[in-house]
C-alpha positions in Angstrom: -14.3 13.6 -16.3 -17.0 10.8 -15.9 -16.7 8.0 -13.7 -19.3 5.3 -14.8 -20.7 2.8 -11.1 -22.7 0.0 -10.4 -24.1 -0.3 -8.1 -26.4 -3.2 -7.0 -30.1 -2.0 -7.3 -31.6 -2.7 -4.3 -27.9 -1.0 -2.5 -29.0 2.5 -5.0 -32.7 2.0 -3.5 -31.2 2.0 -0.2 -29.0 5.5 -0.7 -31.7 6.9 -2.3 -34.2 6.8 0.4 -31.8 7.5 3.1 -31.2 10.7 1.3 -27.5 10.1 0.9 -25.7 12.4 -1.7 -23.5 9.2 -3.0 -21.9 12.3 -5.4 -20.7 14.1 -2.7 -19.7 10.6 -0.9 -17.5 9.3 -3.4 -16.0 12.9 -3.9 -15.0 12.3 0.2 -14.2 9.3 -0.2 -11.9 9.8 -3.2 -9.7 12.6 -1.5 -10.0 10.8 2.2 -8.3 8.2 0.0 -5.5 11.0 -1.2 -4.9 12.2 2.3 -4.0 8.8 3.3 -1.3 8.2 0.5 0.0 11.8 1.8 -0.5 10.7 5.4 1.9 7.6 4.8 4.3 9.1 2.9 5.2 11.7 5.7 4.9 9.3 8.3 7.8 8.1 10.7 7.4 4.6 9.5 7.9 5.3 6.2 10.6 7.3 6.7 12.1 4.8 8.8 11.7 1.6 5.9 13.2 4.5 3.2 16.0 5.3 5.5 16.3 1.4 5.9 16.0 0.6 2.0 18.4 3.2 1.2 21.1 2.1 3.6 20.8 -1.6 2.3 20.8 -0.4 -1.1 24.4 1.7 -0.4 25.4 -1.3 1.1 24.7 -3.2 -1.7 26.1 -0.9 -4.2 29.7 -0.2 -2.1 30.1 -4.0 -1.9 29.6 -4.0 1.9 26.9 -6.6 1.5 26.4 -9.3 -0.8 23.1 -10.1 -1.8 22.1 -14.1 -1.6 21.5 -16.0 -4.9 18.0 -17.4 -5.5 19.4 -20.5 -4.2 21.1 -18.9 -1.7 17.4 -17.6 -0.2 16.2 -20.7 -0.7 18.7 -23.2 1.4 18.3 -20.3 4.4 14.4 -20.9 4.2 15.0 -24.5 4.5 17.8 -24.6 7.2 15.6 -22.2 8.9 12.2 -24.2 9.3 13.9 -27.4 10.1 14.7 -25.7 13.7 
């Protein structure tokens, strides 16, 4: 697959005569951004917000909890920035 850039032409004068492989760059760059996405998805906080979500959600589901109306939301913003 092709990837078409552009790139500002005094920036690619720049690369060039530092002798920067930008192929190889974006290519690092590319799966540097991968092994973040992995990164966060095993971390503890996001196991700790799923854990969280999922709870909620049972909650939700069981009847336990009650989730507030748009309007609902709404008059609790308001009551809470009057204090």
């Amino acid at each position: 697959m092709q990837v078409s850039l552009n790139i500002q032409d005094d920036v690619y004068q720049k690369l060039k005569s530092a002798g920067i492989d930008m192929q190889s760059k974006i290519n690092e760059y590319l799966l540097n951004l991968i092994d973040k996405k992995d990164d966060y998805l095993n971390s503890e906080q996001y196991q700790e917000e799923k854990a969280y979500f999922q709870e909620a959600l049972e909650d939700i589901e069981s009847g336990k909890t009650k989730p507030l109306s748009h309007t609902e939301v709404w008059s609790e913003i308001e009551q809470h920035t009057r204090k």
